[in-house]
C-alpha positions in Angstrom: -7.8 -8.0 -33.2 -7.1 -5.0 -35.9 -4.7 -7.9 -37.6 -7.7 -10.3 -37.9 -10.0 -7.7 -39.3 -7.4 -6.3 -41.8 -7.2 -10.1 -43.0 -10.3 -10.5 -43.2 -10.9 -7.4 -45.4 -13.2 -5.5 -42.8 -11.1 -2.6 -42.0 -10.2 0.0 -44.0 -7.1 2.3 -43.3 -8.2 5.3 -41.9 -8.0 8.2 -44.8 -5.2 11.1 -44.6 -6.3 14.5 -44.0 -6.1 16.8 -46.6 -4.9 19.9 -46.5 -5.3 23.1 -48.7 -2.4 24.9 -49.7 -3.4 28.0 -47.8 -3.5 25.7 -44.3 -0.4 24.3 -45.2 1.5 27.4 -45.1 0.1 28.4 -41.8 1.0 25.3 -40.1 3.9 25.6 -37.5 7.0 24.0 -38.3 10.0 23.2 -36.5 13.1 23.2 -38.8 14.8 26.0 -36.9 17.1 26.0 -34.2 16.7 28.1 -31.3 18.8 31.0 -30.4 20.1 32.9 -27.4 16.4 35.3 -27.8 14.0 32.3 -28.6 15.3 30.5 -25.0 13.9 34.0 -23.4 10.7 32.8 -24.9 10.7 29.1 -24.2 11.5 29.1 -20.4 12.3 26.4 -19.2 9.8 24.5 -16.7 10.2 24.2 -13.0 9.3 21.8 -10.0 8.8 22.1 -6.5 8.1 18.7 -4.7 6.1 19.9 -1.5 5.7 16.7 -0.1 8.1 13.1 -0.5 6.1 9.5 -0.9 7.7 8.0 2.2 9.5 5.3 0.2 9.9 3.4 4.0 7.0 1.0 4.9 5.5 0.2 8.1 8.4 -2.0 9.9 7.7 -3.2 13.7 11.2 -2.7 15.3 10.3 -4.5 18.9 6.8 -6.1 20.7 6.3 -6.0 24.7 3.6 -6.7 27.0 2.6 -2.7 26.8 2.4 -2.5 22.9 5.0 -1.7 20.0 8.0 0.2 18.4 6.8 0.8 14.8 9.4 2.6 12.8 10.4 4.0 16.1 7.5 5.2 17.8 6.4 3.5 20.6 2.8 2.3 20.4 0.8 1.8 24.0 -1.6 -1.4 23.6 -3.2 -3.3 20.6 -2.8 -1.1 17.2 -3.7 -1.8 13.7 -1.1 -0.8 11.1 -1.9 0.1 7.9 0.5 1.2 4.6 1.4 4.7 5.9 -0.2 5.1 9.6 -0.9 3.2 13.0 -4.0 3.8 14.8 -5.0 2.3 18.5 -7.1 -0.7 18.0 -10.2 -1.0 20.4 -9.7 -4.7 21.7 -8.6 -6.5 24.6 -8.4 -10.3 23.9 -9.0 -12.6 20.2 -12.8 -12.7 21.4 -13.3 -8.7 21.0 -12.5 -9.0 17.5 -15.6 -8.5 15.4 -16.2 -8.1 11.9 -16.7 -4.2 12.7 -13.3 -3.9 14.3 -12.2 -4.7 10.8 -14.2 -2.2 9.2 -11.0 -0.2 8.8 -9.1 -2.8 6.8 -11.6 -2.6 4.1 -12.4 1.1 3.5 -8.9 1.9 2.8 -7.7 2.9 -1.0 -5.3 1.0 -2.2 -7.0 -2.2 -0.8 -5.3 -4.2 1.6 -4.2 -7.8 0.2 -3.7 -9.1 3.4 -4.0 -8.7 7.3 -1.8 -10.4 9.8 -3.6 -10.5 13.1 -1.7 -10.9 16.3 -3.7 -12.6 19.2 -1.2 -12.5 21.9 1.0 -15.3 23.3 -0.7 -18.2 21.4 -2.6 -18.1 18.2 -6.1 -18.3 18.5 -9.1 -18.7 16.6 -11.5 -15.8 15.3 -14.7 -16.1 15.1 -15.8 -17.8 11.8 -18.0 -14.7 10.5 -15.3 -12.3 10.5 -13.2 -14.5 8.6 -15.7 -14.5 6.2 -16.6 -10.8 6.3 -12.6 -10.4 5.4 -13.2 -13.0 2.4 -16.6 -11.6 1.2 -14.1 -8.1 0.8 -11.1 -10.1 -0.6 -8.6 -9.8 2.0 -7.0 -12.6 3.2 -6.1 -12.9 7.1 -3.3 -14.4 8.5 -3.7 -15.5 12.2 -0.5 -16.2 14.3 0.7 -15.7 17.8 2.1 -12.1 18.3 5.7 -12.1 17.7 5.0 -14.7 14.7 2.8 -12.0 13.5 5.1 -8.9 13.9 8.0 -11.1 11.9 5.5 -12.2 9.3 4.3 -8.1 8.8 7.7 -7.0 8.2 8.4 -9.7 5.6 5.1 -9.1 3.6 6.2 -5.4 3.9 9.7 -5.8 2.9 8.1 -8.0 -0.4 6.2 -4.8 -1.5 2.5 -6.4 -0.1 -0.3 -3.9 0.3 -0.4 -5.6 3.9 -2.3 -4.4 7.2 -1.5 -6.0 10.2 -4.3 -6.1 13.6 -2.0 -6.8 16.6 -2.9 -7.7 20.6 0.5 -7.0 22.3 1.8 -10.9 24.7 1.1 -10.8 28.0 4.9 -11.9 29.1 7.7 -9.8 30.5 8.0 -6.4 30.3 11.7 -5.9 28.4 11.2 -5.0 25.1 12.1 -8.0 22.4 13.8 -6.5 19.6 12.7 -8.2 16.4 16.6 -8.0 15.3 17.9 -9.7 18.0 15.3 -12.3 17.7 16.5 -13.1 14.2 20.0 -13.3 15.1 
């Protein structure tokens, strides 16, 4: 834009200051090196990190009947993750999901992109106004089976996604499935 106006004659360069002699000889200026005395005045800065940024995501390490290992704490029952915490999720089947058990997905800062639900041993279908609700805020939802939904979490993860994920643990055995295995 500055290019067009300069062409067209409609800016002017913005005029130099000007400066009396008097200023100019009070004005600092940096054509000398520093000795051994001027470092005593110039210290030199220091900083103490108090607290790392967890460069680790969420990652779900295994899925059983009784809930999840996520980054290798064990989880008891259905859990939404989010960026940097898990938190117990207040449903038992895909029809107790409501658009205000997603409330949480949407009041987080940075915003979630995406949430992967989990609805147990087969994918189901959510009820059409909480699919909307999630739209309306500009997330997108993923629906899959559980284990689908654990494997698809960790690959949005590992891609850098601002990704949430709403999971209902399968009802089948009781051995924990490691997601590692299963992708060997």
């Amino acid at each position: 834009m500055v290019v067009a106006f300069v062409l067209r004659g409609l800016c002017r360069a913005p005029a130099a200051p000007r400066w009396s002699p008097a200023e100019l000889l009070r004005a600092p200026r940096r054509g000398h090196r520093l000795t051994p005395a001027d470092d005593e005045l110039y210290q030199r800065t220091r900083i103490s990190l108090l607290q790392r940024e967890s460069p680790q995501s969420m990652y779900i390490d295994s899925y059983s009947s009784r809930g999840f290992m996520v980054n290798g704490n064990r989880v008891l029952g259905p859990c939404a993750l989010l960026p940097h915490s898990v938190v117990q999720w207040n449903v038992g089947t895909h029809l107790d999901i409501t658009e205000e058990s997603f409330s949480l997905f949407w009041l987080l800062e940075p915003r979630i992109e995406i949430v992967v639900v989990g609805t147990g041993d087969r994918t189901q279908r959510l009820q059409p106004q909480v699919l909307q609700a999630l739209r309306r805020r500009g997330i997108a939802a993923e629906v899959q089976d559980t284990p689908n939904a654990c494997a698809t979490f960790n690959f949005l993860c590992h891609e850098g996604r601002v990704t949430g994920a709403a999971l209902i643990p399968p009802s089948g055995g009781t051995v924990l499935t490691s997601l590692a295995q299963a992708a060997e």
